[in-house]
C-alpha positions in Angstrom: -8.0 -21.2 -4.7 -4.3 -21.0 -4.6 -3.0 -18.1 -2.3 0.9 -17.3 -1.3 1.1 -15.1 1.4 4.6 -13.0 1.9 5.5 -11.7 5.5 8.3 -10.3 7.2 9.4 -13.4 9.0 7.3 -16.4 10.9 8.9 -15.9 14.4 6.5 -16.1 18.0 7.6 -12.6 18.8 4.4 -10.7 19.1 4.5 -9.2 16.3 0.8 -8.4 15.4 1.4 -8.2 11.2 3.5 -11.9 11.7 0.5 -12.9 14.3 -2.6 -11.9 11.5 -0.9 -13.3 8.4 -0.1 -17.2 9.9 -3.7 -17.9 11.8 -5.1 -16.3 8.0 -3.0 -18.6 6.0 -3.6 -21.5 8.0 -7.6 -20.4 8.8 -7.9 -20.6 5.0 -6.0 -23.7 4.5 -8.5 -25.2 7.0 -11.3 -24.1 4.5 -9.7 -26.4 1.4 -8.1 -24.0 -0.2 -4.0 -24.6 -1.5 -1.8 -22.1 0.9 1.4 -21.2 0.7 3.3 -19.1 3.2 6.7 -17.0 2.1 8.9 -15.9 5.0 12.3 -15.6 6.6 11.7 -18.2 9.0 10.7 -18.7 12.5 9.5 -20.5 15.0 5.8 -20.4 13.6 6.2 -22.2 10.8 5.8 -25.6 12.7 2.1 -24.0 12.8 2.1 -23.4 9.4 3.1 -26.9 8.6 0.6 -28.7 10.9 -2.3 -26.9 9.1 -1.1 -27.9 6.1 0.2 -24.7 4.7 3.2 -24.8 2.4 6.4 -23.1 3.4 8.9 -21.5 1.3 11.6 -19.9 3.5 13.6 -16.8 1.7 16.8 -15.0 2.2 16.4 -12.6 5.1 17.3 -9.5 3.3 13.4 -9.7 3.0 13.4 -6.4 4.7 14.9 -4.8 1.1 14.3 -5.4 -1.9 17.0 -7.7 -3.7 17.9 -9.7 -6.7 18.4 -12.8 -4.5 14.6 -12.2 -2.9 13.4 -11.5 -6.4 15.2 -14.7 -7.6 13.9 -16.6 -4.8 10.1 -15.6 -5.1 9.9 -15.8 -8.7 10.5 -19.2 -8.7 8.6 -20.1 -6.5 5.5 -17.8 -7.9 6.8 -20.0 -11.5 6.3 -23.7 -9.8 3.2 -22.5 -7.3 1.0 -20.3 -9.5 -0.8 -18.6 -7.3 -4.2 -17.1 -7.7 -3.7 -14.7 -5.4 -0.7 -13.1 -3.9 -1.1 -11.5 -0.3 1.7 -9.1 0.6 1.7 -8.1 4.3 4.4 -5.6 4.0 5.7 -3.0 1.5 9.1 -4.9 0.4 6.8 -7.8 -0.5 4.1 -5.3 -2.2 7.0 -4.3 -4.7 8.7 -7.4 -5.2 4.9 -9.2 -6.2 4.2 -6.4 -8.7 7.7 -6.4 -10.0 6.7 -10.3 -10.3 3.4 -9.7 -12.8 4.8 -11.8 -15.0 5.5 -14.8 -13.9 1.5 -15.4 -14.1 -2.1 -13.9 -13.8 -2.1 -13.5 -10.5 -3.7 -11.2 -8.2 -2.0 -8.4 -5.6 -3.6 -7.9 -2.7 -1.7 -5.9 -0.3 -2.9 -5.7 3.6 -2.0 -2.2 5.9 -1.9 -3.3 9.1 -0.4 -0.4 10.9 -1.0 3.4 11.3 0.0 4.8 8.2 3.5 6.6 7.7 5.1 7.9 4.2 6.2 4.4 3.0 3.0 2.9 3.9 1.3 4.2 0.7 3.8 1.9 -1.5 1.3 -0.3 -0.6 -1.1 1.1 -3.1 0.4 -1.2 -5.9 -1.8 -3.9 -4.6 -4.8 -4.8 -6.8 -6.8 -3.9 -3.6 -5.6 -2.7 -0.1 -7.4 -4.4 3.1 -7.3 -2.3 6.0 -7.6 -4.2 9.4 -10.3 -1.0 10.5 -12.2 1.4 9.3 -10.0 4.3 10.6 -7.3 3.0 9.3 -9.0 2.9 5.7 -10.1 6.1 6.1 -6.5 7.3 6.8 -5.0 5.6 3.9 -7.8 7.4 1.7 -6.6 10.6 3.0 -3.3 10.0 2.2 -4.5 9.5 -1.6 -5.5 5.9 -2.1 -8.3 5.9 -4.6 -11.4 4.1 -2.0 -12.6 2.0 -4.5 -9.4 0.4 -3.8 -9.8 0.0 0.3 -11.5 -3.4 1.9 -11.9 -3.4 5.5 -11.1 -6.9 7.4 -11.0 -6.4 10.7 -8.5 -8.8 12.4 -9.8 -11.5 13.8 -7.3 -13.3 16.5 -9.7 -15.6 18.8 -9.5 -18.8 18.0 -6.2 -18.4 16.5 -3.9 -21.8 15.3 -0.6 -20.8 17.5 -2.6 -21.7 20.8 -1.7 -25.2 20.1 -4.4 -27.3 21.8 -1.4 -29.5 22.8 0.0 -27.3 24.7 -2.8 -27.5 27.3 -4.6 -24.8 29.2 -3.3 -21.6 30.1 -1.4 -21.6 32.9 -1.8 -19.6 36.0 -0.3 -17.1 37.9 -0.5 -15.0 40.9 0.0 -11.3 40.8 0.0 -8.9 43.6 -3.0 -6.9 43.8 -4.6 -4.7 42.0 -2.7 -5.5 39.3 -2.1 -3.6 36.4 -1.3 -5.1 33.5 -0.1 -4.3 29.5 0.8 -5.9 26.9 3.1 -4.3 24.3 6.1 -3.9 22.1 8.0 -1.5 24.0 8.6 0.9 21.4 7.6 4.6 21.5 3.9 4.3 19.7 2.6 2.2 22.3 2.8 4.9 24.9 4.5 3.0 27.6 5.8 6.3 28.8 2.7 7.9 29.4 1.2 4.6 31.3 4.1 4.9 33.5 3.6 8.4 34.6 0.2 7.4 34.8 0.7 4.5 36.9 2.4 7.3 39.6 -0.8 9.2 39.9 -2.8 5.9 40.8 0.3 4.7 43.1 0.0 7.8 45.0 -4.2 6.8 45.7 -3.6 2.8 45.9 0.2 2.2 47.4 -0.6 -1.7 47.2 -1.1 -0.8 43.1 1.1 -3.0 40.8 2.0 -2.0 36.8 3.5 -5.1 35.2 4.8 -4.6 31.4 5.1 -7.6 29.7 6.7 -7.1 26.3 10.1 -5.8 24.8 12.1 -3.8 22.5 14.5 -1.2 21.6 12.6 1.1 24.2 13.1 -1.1 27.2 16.4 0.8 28.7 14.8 4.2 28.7 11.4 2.7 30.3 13.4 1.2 32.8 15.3 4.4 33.5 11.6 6.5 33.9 10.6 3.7 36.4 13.6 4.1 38.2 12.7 7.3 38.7 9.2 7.0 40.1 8.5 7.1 44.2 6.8 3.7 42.9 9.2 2.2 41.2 9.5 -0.7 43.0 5.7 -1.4 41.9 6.4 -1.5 37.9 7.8 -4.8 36.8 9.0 -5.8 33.8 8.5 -8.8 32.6 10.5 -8.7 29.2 8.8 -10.9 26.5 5.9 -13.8 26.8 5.1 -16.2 24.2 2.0 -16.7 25.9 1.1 -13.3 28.1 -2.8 -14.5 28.7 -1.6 -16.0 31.8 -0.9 -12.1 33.0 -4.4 -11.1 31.5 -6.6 -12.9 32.9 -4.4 -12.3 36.8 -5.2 -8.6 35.5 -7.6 -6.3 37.5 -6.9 -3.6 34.7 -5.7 -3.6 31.2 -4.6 -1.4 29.5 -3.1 -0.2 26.7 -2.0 3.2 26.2 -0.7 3.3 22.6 0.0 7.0 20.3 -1.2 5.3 17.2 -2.6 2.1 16.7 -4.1 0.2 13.4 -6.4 -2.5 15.4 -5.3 -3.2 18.5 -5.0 -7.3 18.5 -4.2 -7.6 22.4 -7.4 -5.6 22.9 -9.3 -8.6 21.7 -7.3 -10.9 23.6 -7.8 -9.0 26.6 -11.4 -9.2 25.9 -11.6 -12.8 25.5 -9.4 -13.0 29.0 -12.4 -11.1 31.1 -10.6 -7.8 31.5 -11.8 -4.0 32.3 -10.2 -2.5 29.5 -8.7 1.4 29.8 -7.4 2.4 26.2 -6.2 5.4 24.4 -8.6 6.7 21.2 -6.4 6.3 18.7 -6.7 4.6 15.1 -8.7 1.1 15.3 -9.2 0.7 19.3 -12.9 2.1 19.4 -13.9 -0.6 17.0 -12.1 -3.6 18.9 -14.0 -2.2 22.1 -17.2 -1.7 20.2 -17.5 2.0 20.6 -17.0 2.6 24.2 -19.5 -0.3 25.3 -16.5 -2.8 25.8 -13.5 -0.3 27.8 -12.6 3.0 28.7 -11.4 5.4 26.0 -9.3 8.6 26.7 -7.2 10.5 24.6 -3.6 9.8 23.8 -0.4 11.2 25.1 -2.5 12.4 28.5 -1.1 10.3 31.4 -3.3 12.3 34.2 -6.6 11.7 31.8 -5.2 8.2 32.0 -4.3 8.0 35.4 -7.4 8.7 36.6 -9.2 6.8 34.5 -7.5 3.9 35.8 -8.2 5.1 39.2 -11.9 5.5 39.4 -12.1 1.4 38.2 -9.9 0.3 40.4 -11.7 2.0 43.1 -15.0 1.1 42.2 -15.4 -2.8 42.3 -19.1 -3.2 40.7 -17.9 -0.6 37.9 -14.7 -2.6 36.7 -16.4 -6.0 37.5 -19.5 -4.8 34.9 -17.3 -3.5 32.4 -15.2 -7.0 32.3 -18.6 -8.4 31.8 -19.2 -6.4 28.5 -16.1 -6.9 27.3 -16.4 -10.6 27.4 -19.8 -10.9 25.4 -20.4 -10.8 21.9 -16.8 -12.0 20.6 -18.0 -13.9 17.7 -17.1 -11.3 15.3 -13.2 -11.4 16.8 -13.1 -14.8 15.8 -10.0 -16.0 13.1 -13.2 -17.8 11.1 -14.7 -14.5 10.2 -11.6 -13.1 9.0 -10.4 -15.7 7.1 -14.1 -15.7 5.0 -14.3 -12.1 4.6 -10.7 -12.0 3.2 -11.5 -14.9 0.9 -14.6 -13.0 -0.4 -12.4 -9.8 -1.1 -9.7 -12.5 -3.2 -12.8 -13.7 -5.1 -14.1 -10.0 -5.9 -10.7 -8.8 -7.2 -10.4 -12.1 -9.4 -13.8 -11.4 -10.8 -12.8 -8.2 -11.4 -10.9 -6.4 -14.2 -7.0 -7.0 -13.6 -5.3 -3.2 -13.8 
């Protein structure tokens, strides 16, 4: 099968759509099939290359839609004819369909996020995979017809951009109990309520540590809150880490205290690194901790519920060293294999299919 995938850019910057869309292209160049990979650039594409996924860089006005980017793809789409066209973001979605007829190919279009208004453009796919079930379920109710919803879940373990080459993770010693997190700092990801959280359990435990390892546009104001805590000297930012399992597996707690959330990748990799896991309810995260059986679930945009959820594990040693346990077993359906085959079956249904 010959797939081209188009993403927003191939840069190492945790960005979980960027993340999802190289370890699928080069998963499923692994299984024989002809990949090619359609991007602004980045860092990651040295990834793409060693698994023998073709790259074709475009203009980085990728983020609209253009008559240079639509120059650029339909040639490509004219010399590559692809079987299948995976679009991991809405600029991509348009340009592909705008791109019909270059060849018989088919759209498939993956929602990886929440949904918000523009999200639904992505309903000019063929079919839409959704990374969960709740986040199907939320782009049925915002009018996409379900016989046109697959659910994939993401599967990160096992994922290409852990070079083997680069060795083992390292390690590193964090003051304890350490609290970690691993986000984008932007305001979905609830940063802000995990700090005010953090002062309820700094108030209980004053040897308590938060660090935040991640960045973004919300960084300045965080900072500012945690200035402004009696613990502020306890919250560390770490800024961005191209490799933060180092932090989770120092962890005593992770957590992740996001407003909205399509899947929850890090959840998985915190899984994977042996964690106790306390996360909001929101979107995907109940599936990636297997109901409740694999972390702590409270509600969103309720630091105290938070707080003291984060609390009674750090204070109770057998609790959070059982929970850890359970989120470590039965991983095998996180891996990047599984993903990579159940996407694959979806391409094969919607070339069987009738093409609309």
């Amino acid at each position: 099968m010959k797939i081209a995938h188009i993403a927003p850019h191939a840069d190492a910057s945790g960005n979980g759509v960027v993340n999802v869309a190289v370890d699928l292209a080069c998963a499923q160049a692994t299984l024989g099939h002809e990949i090619a990979f359609l991007s602004p650039g980045g860092s990651l594409v040295k990834v793409l290359e060693c698994n023998s996924v073709t790259y074709a860089e475009i203009p980085k006005s990728m983020i609209g839609i253009t008559p240079v980017v639509y120059g650029h793809l339909r040639k490509f789409f004219i010399q590559f004819k692809p079987d299948v066209v995976h679009a991991h973001m809405v600029p991509g979605a348009l340009l592909a369909r705008l791109l019909r007829r270059t060849g018989p190919f088919r759209l498939v279009t993956s929602v990886h996020n929440a949904p918000r208004l523009h999200t639904r453009l992505m309903g000019s796919g063929d079919v839409i995979i959704c990374v969960s079930e709740a986040l199907a379920a939320a782009m049925c109710r915002q009018g996409i017809p379900a016989r046109k919803v697959r659910v994939v879940h993401n599967g990160p373990l096992g994922s290409p951009r852990w070079s083997k080459a680069a060795g083992p993770v390292q390690k590193i010693m964090l003051s304890r109990p350490a609290i970690v997190t691993v986000a984008g700092l932007f305001a979905h990801k609830g940063i802000a309520d995990l700090i005010a959280a953090f002062s309820l359990v700094a108030a209980h435990l004053p040897a308590a540590m938060l660090y935040i390892v991640g960045d973004g546009p919300m960084r300045s104001r965080l900072e500012r809150q945690a200035r402004c805590q009696p613990c502020a000297d306890r919250i560390v930012f770490t800024g961005f880490v191209d490799d933060p399992r180092a932090y989770m597996r120092a962890a005593d707690l992770f957590v992740l205290a996001s407003r909205r959330e399509g899947f929850g990748l890090v959840l998985a990799e915190a899984r994977e690194a042996g964690c106790a896991i306390v996360a909001t309810d929101v979107g995907g995260i109940r599936e990636v901790l297997d109901g409740s059986a694999a972390g702590v679930l409270v509600r969103p945009h309720r630091p105290q519920a938070l707080g003291e959820a984060m609390l009674d594990l750090l204070r109770n040693k057998e609790q959070r060293r059982a929970l850890a346990a359970r989120a470590a077993s039965g991983l095998d359906w996180l891996n990047v294999g599984r993903m990579a085959e159940e996407t694959l079956a979806v391409y094969r249904g919607v070339l069987e299919g009738p093409r609309r």
